[in-house]
C-alpha positions in Angstrom: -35.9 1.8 -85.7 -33.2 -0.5 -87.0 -34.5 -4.1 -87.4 -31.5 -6.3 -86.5 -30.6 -10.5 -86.6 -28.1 -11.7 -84.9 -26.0 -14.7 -86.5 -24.3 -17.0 -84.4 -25.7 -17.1 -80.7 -22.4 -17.7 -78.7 -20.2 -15.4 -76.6 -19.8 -12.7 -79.5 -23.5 -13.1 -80.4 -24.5 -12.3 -76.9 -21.8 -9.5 -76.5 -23.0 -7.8 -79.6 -26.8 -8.0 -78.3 -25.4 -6.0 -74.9 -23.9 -3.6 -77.0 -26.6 -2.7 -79.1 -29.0 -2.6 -76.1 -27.2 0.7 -75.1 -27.3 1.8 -78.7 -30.4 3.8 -79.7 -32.8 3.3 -82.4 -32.5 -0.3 -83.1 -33.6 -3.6 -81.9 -32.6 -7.3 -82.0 -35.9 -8.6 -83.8 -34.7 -12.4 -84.5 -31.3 -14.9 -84.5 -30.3 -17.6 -85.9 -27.8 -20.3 -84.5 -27.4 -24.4 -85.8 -26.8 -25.1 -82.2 -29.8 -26.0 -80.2 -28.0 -24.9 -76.8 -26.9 -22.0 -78.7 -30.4 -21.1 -79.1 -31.8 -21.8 -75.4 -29.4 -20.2 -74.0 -30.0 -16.8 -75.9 -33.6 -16.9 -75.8 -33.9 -17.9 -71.9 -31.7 -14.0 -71.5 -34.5 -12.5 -74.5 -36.9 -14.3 -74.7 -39.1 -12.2 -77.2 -37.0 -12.6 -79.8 -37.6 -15.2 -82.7 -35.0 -17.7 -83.1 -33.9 -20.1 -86.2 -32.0 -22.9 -87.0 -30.0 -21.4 -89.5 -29.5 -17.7 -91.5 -31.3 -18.5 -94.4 -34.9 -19.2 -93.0 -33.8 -16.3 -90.4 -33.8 -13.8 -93.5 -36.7 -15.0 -95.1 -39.0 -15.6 -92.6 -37.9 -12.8 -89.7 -38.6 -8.8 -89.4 -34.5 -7.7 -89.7 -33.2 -5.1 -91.6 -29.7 -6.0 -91.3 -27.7 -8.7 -89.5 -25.0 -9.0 -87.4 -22.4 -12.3 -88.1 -21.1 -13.9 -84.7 -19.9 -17.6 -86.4 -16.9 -19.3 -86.7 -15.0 -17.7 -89.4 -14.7 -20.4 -91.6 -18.7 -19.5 -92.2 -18.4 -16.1 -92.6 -18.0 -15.6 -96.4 -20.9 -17.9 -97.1 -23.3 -16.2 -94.8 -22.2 -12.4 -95.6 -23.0 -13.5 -99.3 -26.3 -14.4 -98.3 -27.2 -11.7 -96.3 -25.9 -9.0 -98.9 -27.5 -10.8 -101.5 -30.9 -10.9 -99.8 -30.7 -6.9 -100.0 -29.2 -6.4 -96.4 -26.1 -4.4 -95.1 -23.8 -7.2 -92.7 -21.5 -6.6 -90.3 -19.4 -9.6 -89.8 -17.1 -10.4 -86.6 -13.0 -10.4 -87.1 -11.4 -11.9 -88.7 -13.3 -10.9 -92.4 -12.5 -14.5 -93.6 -10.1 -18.0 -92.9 -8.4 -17.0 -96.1 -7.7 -14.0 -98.3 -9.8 -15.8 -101.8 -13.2 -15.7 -99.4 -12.1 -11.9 -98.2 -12.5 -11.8 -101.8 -15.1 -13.0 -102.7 -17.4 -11.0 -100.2 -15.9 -8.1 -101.6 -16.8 -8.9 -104.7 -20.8 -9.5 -103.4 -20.7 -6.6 -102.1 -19.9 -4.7 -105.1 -22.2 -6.2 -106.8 -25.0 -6.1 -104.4 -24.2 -2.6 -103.3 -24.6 -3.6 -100.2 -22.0 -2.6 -97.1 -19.6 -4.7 -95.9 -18.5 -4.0 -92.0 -16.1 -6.0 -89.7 -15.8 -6.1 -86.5 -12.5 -4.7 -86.0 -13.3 -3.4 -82.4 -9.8 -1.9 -81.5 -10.5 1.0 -84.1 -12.8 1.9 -81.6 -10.8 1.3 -78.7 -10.0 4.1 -76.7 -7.0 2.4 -75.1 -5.7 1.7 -78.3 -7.1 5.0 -79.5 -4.6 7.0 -77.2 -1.3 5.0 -78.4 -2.6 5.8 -82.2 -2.5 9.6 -81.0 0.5 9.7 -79.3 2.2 8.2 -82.3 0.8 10.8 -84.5 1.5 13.6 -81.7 5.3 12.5 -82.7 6.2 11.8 -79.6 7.9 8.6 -80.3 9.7 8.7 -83.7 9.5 7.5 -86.4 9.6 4.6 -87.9 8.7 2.7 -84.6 8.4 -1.1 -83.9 5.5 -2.1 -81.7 6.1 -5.3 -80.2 3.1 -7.4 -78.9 3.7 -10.6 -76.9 1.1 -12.8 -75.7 0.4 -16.4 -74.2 -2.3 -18.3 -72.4 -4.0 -21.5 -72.8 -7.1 -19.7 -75.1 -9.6 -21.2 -76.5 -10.2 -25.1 -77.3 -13.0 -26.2 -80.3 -13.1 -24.4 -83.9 -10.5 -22.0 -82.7 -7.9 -24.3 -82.6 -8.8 -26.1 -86.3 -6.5 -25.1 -88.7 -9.5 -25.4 -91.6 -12.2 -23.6 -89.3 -10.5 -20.8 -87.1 -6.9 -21.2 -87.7 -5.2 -20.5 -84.4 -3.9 -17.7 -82.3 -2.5 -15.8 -85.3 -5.1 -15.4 -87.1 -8.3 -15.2 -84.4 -6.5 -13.2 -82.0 -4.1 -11.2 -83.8 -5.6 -10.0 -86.4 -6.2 -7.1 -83.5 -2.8 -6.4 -84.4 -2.2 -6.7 -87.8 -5.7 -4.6 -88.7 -4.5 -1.8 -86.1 -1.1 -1.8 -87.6 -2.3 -1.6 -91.4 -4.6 1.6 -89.8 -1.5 3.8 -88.3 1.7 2.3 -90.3 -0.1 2.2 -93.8 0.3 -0.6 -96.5 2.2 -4.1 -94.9 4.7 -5.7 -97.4 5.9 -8.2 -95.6 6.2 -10.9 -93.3 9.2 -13.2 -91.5 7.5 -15.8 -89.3 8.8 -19.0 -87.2 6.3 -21.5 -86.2 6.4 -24.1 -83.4 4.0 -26.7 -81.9 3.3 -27.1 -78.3 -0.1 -28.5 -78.9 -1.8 -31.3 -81.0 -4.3 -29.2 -82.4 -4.2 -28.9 -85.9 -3.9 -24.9 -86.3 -0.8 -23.2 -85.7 -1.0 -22.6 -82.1 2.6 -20.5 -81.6 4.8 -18.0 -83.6 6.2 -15.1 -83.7 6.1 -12.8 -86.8 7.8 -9.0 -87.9 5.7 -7.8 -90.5 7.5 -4.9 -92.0 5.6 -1.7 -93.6 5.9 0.6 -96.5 6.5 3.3 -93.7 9.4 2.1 -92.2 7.5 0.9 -89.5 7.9 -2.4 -87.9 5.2 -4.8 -85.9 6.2 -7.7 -83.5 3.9 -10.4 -82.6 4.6 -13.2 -80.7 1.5 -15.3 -79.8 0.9 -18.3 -78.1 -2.6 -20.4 -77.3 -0.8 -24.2 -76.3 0.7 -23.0 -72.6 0.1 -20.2 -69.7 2.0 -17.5 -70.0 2.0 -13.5 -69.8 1.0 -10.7 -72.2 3.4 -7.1 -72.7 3.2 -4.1 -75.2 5.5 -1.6 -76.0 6.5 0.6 -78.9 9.9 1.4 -79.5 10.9 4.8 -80.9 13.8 7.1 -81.9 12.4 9.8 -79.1 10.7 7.6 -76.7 9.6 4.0 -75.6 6.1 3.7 -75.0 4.6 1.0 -72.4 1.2 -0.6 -72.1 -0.2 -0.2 -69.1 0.7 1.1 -65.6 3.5 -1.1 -64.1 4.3 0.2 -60.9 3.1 3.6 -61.5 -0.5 3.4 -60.8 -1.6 5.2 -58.1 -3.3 3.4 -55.2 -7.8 3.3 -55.3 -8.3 4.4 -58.7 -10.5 2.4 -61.0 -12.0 2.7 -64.4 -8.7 4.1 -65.7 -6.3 3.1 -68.5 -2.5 3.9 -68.4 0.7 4.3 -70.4 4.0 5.1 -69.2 6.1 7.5 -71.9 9.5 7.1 -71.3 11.8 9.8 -73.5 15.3 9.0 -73.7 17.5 10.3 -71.4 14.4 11.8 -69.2 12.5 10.2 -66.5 8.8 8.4 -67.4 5.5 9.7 -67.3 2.5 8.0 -66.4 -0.7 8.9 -69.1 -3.9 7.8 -67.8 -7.2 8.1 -69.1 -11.1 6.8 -68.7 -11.9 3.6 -70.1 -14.2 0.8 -70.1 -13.6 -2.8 -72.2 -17.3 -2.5 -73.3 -17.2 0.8 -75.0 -15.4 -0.1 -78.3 -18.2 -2.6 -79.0 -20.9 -0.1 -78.5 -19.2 2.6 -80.5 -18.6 0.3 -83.5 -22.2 -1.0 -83.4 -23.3 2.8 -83.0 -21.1 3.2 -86.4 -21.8 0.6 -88.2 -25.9 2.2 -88.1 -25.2 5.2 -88.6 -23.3 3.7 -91.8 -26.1 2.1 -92.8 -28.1 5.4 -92.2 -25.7 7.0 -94.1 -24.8 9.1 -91.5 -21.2 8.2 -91.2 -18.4 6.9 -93.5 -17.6 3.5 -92.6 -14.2 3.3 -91.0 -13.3 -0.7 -91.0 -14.8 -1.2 -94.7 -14.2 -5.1 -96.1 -11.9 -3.4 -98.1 -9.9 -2.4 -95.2 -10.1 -5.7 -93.4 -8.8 -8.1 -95.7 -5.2 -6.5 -95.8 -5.1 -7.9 -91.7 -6.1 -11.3 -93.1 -3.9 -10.5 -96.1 -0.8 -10.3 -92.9 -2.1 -13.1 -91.1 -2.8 -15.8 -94.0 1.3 -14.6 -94.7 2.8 -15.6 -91.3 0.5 -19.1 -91.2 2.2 -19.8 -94.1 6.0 -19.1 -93.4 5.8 -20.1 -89.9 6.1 -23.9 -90.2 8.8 -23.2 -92.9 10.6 -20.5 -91.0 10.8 -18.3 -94.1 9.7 -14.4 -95.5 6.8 -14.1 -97.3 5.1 -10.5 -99.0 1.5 -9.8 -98.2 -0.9 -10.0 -101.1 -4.6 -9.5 -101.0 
């Protein structure tokens, strides 16, 4: 039985503890948050598990044998260092780290602690996402391809929003992107970003990027979190055009089903659909990130890994408010 701590007691914190209540052979044994609220909140839903006002007396004093980082990510490097230091395997929620030098330097603990380094990059375990990966690979599109992800909506106020803290929309939120990109398009090189402010919030709250790849391949992102708008995908191709989601070609009473449409050139599109449920992808990356530890699995979304999507995204907050190209370095 896997002994976990949970760090950070929020939304994420509390997602995680679902998750790994439908995983088997572990248990959340203690958690740690600075937030008094934080704490009641969690222990009121389980309330036979030890809490703490912060990580360090949590690893100390608590039964874990691992922990679980659900923080803003301005605290993650710190915390990971401790945890990996104290002799413990982390997994740590996206993004790895605010800025490429802390990716870093929790790479560097973990080398030297031996210790392994997770994130929380839950789309590699999406099987929405999953299907547009193996389409891609099936050929069916092209190649090279440009996948073009637009997205607005009011999001979320607090750390999110502060530039030093959580760093805004294009960091938080599509890192999704950038770290599902770097998985199916290979090594980024390269970035052109513009930047513009429709908030007073310190981060970068809209921009839209194309971060170009070794491949050929191309990814879009446009991303707001200052005004209500609408989301789209698509994925442009020499062969075909693939859409996110259903449009008008879902058939009526049918639930607990993901779609595509294909649309080859020249031919008339096809609707994929295929079982899905939001939840899984958490559950299947907690499942992984044990058996990791167990040494029953390779570890698929290794710090190593990570730290090229905040290699992409620490590029585009930096030539967004100049409107300039930058290359991606980590």
């Amino acid at each position: 039985m896997v002994k976990l701590g949970l760090i950070g007691l929020g939304g994420m914190g509390k997602l995680h503890a679902e998750a790994l209540a439908s995983v088997r052979g572990c248990r959340v044994t203690a958690g740690a948050d600075i937030a008094a609220s934080a704490r009641a909140a969690f222990g009121k839903r389980y309330p036979d598990v030890p809490l703490y006002a912060d990580t360090r007396s949590m690893l100390k004093a608590a039964d874990v044998d691992t922990a679980v980082i659900c923080t803003p990510t301005l605290t993650h490097k710190q915390i990971a260092i401790d945890v990996m230091r104290s002799g413990r395997p982390v997994l740590t929620e996206k993004p790895m780290a605010r800025t490429v030098a802390d990716a870093a330097r929790m790479l560097d603990a973990a080398e030297k602690t031996g210790q392994l380094l997770m994130v929380a990059q839950c789309r590699r375990f999406d099987k929405d996402w999953g299907r547009f990966a193996q389409i891609l690979k099936q050929g069916k599109l092209g190649r090279p391809v440009l996948w073009r992800s637009v997205m607005a909506g009011l999001g979320p106020g607090g750390w999110f929003m502060d530039e030093r803290a959580g760093g805004g929309p294009l960091i938080d939120g599509a890192v999704h992107n950038y770290d599902f990109a770097n998985l199916i398009f290979g090594e980024p090189e390269s970035v052109v970003a513009s930047a513009i402010k429709l908030t007073k919030r310190s981060a970068v709250d809209t921009a839209s990027a194309v971060v170009s790849y070794k491949s050929g391949d191309q990814l879009l992102v446009s991303w707001s979190w200052g005004i209500s708008g609408d989301r789209a995908h698509d994925v442009l191709g020499p062969k075909a055009t693939l859409l996110f989601g259903p449009g008008d070609m879902k058939p009526d009473g049918e639930e607990g089903y993901a779609y595509y449409r294909l649309w080859p050139h020249g031919k008339d599109m096809k609707l994929i659909r295929f079982r899905y449920q939001a939840m899984d992808m958490y559950v299947e990356e907690d499942r992984r990130f044990l058996a990791c530890i167990a040494g029953k699995a390779k570890c698929t979304c290794p710090g190593t890994e990570a730290i090229k999507g905040v290699a992409v995204a620490e590029a585009i907050l930096k030539a967004g408010p100049k409107r300039t190209s930058r290359k991606v370095r980590w």
